[in-house]
VOGU-3710 file (C-alpha; in Angstrom, 3 decimals, decimal comma):
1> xxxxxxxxxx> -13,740/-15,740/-2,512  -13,066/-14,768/-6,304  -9,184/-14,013/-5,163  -8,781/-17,311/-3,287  -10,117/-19,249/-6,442  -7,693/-17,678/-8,840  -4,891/-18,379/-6,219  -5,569/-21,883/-6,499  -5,570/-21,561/-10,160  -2,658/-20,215/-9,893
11> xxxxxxxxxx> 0,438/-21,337/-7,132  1,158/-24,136/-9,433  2,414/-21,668/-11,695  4,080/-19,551/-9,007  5,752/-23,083/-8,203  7,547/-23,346/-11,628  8,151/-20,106/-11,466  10,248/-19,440/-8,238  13,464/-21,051/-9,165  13,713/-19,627/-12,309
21> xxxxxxxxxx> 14,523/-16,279/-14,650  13,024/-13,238/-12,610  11,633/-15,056/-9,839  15,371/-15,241/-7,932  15,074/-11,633/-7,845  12,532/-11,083/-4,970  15,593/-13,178/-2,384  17,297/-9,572/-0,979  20,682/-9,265/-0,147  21,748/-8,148/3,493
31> xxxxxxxxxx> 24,114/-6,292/2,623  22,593/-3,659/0,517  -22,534/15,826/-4,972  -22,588/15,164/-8,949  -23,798/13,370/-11,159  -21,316/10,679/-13,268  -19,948/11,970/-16,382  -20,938/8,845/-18,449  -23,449/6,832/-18,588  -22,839/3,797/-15,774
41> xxxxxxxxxx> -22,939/0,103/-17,547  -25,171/-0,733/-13,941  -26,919/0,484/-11,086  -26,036/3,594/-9,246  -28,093/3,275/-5,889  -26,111/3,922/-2,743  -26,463/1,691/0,344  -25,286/3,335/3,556  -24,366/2,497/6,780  -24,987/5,007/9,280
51> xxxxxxxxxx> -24,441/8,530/8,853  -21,111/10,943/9,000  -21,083/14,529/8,353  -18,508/16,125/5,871  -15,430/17,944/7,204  -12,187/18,744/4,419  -9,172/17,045/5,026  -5,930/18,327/4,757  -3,651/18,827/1,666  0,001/18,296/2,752
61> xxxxxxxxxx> 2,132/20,825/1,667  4,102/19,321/-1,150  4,919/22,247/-3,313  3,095/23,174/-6,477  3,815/21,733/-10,377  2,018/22,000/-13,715  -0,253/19,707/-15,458  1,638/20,447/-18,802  0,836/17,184/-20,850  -2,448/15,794/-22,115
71> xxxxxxxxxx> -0,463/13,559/-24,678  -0,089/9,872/-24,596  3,629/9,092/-24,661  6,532/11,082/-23,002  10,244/9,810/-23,269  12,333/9,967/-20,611  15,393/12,566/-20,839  18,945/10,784/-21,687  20,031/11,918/-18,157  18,418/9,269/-16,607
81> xxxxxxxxxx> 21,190/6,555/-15,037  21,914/3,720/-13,158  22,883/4,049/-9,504  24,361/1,016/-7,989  24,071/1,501/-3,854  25,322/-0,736/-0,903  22,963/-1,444/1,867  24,149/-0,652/5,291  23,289/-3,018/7,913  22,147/-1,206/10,795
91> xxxxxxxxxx> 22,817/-1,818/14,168  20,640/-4,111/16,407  19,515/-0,983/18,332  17,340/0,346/15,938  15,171/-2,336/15,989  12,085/-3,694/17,263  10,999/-2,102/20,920  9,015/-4,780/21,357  10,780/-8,192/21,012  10,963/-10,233/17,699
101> xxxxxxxxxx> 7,805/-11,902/16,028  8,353/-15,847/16,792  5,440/-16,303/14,904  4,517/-17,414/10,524  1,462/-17,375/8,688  -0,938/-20,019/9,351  -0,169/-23,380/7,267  -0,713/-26,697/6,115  1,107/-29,365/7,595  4,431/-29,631/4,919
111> xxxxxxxxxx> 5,928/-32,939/6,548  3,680/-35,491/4,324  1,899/-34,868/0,809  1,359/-31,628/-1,140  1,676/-28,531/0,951  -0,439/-26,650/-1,400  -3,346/-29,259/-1,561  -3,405/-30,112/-5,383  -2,474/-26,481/-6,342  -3,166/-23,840/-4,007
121> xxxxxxxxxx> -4,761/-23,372/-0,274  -2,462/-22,047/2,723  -0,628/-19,241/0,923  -4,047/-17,266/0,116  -6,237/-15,244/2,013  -8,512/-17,041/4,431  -9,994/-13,775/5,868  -10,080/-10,172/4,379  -9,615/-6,762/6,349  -9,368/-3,373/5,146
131> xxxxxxxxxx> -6,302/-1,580/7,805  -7,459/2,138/8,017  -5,078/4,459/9,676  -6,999/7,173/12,156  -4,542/10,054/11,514  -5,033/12,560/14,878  -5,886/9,702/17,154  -2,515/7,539/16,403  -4,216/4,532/15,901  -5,456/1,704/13,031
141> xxxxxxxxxx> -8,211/-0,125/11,998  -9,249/-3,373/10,948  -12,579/-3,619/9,177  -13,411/-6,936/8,158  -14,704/-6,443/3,791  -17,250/-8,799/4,000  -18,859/-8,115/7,201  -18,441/-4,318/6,686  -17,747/-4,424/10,283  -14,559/-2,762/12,725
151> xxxxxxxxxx> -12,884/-5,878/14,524  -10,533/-3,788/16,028  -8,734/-0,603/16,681  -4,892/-0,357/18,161  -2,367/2,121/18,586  0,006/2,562/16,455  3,139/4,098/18,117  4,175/4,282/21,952  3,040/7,435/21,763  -0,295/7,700/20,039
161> xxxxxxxxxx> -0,960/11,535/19,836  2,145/12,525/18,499  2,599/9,713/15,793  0,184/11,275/12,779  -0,029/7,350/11,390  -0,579/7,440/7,703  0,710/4,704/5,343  -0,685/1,092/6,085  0,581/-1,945/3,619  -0,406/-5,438/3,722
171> xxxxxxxxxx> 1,249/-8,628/2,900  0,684/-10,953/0,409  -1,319/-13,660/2,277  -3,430/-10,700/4,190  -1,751/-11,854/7,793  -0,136/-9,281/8,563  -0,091/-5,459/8,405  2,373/-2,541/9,004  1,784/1,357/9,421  4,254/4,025/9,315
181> xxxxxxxxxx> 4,049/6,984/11,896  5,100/9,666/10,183  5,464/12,307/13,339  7,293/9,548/15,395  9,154/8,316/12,955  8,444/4,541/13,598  6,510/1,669/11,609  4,607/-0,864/13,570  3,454/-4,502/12,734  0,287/-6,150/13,375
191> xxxxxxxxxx> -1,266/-9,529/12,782  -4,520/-10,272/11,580  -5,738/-13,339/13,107  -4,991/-14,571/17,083  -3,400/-17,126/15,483  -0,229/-15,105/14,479  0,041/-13,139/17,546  1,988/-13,635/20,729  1,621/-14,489/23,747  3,535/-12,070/25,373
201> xxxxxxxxxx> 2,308/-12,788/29,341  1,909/-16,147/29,370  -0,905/-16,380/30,149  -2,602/-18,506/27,851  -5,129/-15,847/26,304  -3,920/-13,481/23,517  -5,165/-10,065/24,506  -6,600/-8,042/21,669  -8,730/-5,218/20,941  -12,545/-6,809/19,903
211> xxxxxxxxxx> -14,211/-4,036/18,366  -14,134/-0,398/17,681  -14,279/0,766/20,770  -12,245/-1,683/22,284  -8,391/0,134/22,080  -5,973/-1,473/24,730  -3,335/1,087/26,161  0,065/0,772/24,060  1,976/-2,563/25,250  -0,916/-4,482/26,432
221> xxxxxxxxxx> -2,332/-5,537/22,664  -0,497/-9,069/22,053  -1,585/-8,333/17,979  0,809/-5,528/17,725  4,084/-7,764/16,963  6,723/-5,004/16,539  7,676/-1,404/16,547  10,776/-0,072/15,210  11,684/3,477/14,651  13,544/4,146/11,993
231> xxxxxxxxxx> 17,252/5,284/11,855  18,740/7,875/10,923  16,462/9,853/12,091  14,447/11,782/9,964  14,482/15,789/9,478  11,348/16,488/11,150  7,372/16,200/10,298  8,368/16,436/6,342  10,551/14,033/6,730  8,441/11,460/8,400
241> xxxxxxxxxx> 7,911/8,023/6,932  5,570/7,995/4,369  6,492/5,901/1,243  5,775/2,083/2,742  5,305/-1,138/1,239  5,328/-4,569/1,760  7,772/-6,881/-0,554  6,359/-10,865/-1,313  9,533/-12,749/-0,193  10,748/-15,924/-1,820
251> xxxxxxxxxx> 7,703/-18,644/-2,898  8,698/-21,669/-0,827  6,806/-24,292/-2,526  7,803/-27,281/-0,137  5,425/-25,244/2,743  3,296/-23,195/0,166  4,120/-20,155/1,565  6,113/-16,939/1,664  9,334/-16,308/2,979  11,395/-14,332/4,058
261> xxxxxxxxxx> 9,150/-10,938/3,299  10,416/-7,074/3,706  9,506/-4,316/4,510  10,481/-1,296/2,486  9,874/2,951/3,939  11,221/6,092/2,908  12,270/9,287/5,086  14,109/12,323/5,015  17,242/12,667/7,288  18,273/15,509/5,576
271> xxxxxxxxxx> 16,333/18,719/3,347  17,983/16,812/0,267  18,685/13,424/1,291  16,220/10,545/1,148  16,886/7,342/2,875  15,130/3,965/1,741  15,098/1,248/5,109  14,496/-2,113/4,572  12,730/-3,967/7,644  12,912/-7,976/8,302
281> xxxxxxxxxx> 9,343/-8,858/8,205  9,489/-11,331/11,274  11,855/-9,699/13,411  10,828/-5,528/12,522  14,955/-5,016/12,374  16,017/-2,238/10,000  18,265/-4,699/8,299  19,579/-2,265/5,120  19,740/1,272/4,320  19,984/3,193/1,060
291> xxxxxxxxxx> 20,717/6,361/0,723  19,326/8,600/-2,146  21,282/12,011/-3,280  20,020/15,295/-4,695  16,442/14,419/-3,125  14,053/17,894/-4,454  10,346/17,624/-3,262  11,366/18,580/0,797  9,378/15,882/1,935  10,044/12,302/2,305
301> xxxxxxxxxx> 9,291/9,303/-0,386  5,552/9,911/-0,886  4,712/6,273/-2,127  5,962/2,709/-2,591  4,308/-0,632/-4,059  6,650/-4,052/-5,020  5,806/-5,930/-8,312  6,148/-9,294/-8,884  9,488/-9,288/-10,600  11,764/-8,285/-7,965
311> xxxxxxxxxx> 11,550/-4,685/-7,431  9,921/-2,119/-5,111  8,872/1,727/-6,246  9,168/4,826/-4,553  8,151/8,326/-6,053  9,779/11,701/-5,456  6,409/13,499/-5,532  5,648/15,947/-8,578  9,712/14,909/-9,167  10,577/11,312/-10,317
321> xxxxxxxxxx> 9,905/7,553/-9,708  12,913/5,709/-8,167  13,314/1,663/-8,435  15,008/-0,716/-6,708  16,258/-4,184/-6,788  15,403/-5,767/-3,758  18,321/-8,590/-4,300  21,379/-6,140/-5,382  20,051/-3,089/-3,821  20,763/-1,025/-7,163
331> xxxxxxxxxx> 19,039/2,118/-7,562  17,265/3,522/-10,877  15,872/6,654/-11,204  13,362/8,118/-13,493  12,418/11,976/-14,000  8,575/12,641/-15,122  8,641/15,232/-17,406  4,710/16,730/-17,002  4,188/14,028/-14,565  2,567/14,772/-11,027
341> xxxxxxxxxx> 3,802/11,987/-9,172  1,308/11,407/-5,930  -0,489/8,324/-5,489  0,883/5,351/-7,001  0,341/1,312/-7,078  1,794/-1,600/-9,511  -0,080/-3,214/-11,777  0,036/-7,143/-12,677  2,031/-6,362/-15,747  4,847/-4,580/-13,265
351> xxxxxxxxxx> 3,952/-1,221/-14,733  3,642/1,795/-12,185  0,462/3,735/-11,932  0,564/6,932/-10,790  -2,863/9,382/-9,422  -1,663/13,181/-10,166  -2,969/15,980/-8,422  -3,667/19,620/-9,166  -6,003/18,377/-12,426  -3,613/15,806/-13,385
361> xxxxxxxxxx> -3,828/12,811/-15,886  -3,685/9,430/-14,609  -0,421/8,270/-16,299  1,697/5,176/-15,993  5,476/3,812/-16,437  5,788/1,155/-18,883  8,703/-0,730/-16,978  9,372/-2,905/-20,191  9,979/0,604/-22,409  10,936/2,561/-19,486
371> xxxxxxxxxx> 8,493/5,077/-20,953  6,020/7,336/-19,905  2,177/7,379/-20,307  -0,857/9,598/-19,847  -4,395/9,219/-20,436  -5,848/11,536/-22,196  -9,360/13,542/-21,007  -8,417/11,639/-17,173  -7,617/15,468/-14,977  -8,609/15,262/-12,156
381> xxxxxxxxxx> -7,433/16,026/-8,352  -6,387/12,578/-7,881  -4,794/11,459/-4,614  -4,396/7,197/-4,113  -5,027/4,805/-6,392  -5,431/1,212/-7,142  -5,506/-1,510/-10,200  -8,145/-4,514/-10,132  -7,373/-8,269/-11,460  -9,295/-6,967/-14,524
391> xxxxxxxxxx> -6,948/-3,978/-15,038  -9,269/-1,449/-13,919  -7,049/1,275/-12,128  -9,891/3,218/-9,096  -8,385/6,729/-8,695  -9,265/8,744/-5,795  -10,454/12,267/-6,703  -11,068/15,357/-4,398  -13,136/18,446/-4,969  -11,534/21,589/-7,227
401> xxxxxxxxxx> -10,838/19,002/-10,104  -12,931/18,567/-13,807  -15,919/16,266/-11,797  -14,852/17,173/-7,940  -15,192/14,785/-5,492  -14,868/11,148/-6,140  -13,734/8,325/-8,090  -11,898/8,117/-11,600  -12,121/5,084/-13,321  -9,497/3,937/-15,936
411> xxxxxxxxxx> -8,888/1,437/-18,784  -4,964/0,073/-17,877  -5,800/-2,069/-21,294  -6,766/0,432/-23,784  -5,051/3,820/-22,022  -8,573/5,477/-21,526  -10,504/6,988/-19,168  -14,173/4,961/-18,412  -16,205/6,800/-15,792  -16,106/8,943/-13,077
421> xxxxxxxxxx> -18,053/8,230/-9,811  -19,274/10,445/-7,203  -20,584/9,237/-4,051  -23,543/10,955/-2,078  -21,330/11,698/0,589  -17,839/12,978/-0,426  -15,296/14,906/1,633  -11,302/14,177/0,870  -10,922/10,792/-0,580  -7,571/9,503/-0,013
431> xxxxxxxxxx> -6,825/5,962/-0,717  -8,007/3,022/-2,481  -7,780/-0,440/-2,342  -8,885/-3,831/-3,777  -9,986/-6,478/-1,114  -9,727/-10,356/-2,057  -13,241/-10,397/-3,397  -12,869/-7,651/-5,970  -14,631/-5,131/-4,259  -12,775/-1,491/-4,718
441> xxxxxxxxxx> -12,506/0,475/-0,946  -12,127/4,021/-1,196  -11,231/5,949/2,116  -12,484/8,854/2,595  -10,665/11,422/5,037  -13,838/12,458/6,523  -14,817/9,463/8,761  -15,506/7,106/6,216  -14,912/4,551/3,747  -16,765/2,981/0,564
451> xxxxxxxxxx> -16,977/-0,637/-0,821  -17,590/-0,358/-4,713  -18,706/-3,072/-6,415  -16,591/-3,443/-9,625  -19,290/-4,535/-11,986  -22,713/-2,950/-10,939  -21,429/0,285/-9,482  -23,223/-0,016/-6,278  -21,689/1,897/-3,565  -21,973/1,159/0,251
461> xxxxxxxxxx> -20,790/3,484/3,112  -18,672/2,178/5,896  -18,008/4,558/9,155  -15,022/4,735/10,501  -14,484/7,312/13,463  -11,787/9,748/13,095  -9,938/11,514/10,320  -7,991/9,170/7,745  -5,316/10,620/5,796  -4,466/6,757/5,052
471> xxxxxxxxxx> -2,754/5,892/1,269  -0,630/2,364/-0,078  -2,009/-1,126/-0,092  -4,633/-1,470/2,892  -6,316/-5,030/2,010  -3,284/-6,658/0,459  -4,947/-7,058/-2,846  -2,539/-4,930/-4,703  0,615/-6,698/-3,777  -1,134/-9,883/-4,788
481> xxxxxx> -2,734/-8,373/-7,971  1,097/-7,228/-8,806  2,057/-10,873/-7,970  -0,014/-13,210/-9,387  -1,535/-11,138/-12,172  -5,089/-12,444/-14,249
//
């Protein structure tokens, strides 16, 4: 796998780097149809499996803003401050339903010799699954990337047809996977491989769904690990869960792994009032909350993605992006001026990326400048998006913008726009993704998903029943991207 090679490359660096300058950071403390516009550099020939018919998705209701900047550079306003916050550790009650995950990521022996095998090995991805969220039906999907094929389906919430699941995230070895439910206000943890899962009978066997059609009632699937709902509770449907992201942890070099990883969501408790949880990976408890003031979109943190220098993102959408430092909890906010904040990742240089909507330029935050970017002659209706090892940032696109329905594809080196791609079928794109090999996965809304290939442009069509309104990190490739850059 071209990711697993450059991890190798790699971890020895990662080594040297976790107990020094920036690398402390990441320890948190408890207490806080057409044609492309350009001409394509390889083939354009579509492979397809199976066939889906096209239905629109929904647009949630976010309010409206203007695309008022085509420029390259906007400064942010001298109003912009720093906002130190204590966490609040929440009470035991709020946490998992289900019992605590006992269980790590599969691993070398660390009791004799190097952990990491001469440089790399346990902490990378030995497998590769694209987590799909089926919006009406309450559940999730794993989709293996190289066999294009649907290992399994579960539920996502105790109570599947209420639960409108959304946001999936991955961690950074590809283990493990969480989805927020943003009617019943819960986020739920799954593992990958048998390996990581529990037990939960006794028996001996791990029960777990074994294909597509395989769906085990709610309780009975020993690969769901945890369900917690989150606390306070949030005001209603708007206020649901959304924003969700996976953190790396702390490098621990003597087992090769990652430790002690978060999870980070954003709700609404209030019309005005945000609240930012912070989940123990292992256990699912909601071990820190941070409140956020003077919150103005009326619907709950839209988006969230970690870097590799001890921070995780949120955006206010069409409003502002908000940062936070996972160790001291302190809060940083930043207003766009002209910038339609809507789908957003991290890049490996720890800038933020952001996909506007309503003909929007791509733009970006320059976290070293604290500066804002656009790239000019980029509008489009964008919705998720997602930067490559080469710095290629895949934009999802829906219909009603300059090309309609597809994919925009941008320079993060040079600040320009390269190509846009449209796909044969097309209905609501929604999120995209980079799995370990490279490959770019764009999820459609409509019942389907696409595998890009970076490099020739060929496009092949994955079905995936039911409707997907599914955004953040689905494969785990961006958090390790952000990570371990190059």
């Amino acid at each position: 796998m071209v990711f697993m090679h450059r991890w190798m490359g790699v971890i020895s660096a990662v080594i040297g780097l976790a107990g020094c300058g920036d690398g402390g950071r990441a320890t948190a403390s408890a207490t806080a149809g057409q044609t492309d516009s350009t001409t394509a550099a390889g083939p354009t020939t579509t492979a397809t499996t199976g066939t889906a018919s096209a239905t629109q998705g929904p647009t949630e209701d976010v309010g409206t803003a203007s695309n008022s900047a085509s420029e390259a550079t906007t400064a942010l306003p001298t109003t912009t401050q720093d906002i130190t916050i204590t966490g609040t550790v929440t009470s035991s009650t709020t946490g998992p339903t289900s019992g605590p995950d006992t269980t790590s990521s599969t691993g070398p022996d660390t009791t004799t010799g190097d952990p990491c095998g001469g440089g790399g090995g346990s902490g990378g991805f030995d497998f590769s699954y694209l987590w799909v969220a089926n919006t009406s039906q309450g559940s999730i999907s794993k989709v293996n990337t190289q066999t294009l094929t649907e290992e399994g389906r579960y539920y996502a919430d105790p109570n599947p047809a209420g639960a409108s699941s959304s946001r999936t995230s991955v961690n950074i070895d590809g283990h493990f996977v969480v989805v927020s439910n943003r009617a019943s206000y819960s986020v739920t943890k799954f593992a990958a491989d048998k390996g990581d899962c529990v037990d939960k009978n006794g028996d001996g066997v791990i029960q777990t769904s074994a294909n597509k059609d395989d769906i085990l009632p709610w309780g009975a699937d020993e690969c769901m690990l945890w369900n917690t709902p989150v606390s306070p509770v949030p005001f209603g449907y708007n206020g649901g869960p959304r924003g969700t992201a996976w953190a790396p942890g702390d490098f621990n070099p003597a087992a090769c792994k990652y430790e002690n990883q978060k999870v980070w969501v954003g709700w609404l408790d209030a019309p005005t009032h945000a609240i930012i949880g912070r989940f123990d990976g292992v256990t699912g408890v909601q071990d820190a909350t941070i409140p956020l003031d003077g919150w103005s979109s009326q619907i709950s943190p839209y988006g969230a993605a970690a870097d590799g220098n001890g921070y995780v993102w949120f955006i206010n959408v069409y409003q502002e992006l908000v940062r936070i430092d996972t160790e001291t909890l302190e809060v940083k906010r930043y207003p766009g001026e002209g910038i339609q904040f809507y789908g957003m990742t991290v890049d490996g240089k720890g800038n933020v990326w952001f996909g506007p909507y309503s003909n929007g330029n791509v733009a970006m935050f320059d976290a070293q400048t604290e500066t804002f970017h656009q790239i000019p002659n980029s509008a489009e209706n964008h919705r998720g998006i997602a930067v490559d090892s080469n710095g290629m940032a895949w934009v999802a696109a829906n219909a009603g913008g300059t090309h309609g329905c597809g994919l925009n594809q941008i320079d993060t080196n040079t600040l320009t726009a390269v190509q846009f791609h449209t796909f044969e079928q097309c209905s609501t794109p929604v999120g995209v993704s980079i799995d370990v090999d490279g490959f770019v996965w764009m999820v459609d809304y409509g019942g389907w998903a696409y595998r890009i290939d970076p490099n020739t442009y060929v496009k092949t069509q994955v079905l995936i029943a039911g409707d997907h309104y599914t955004y953040s990190d689905m494969t785990g490739g961006g958090l390790f991207n952000a990570v371990m850059p190059g």
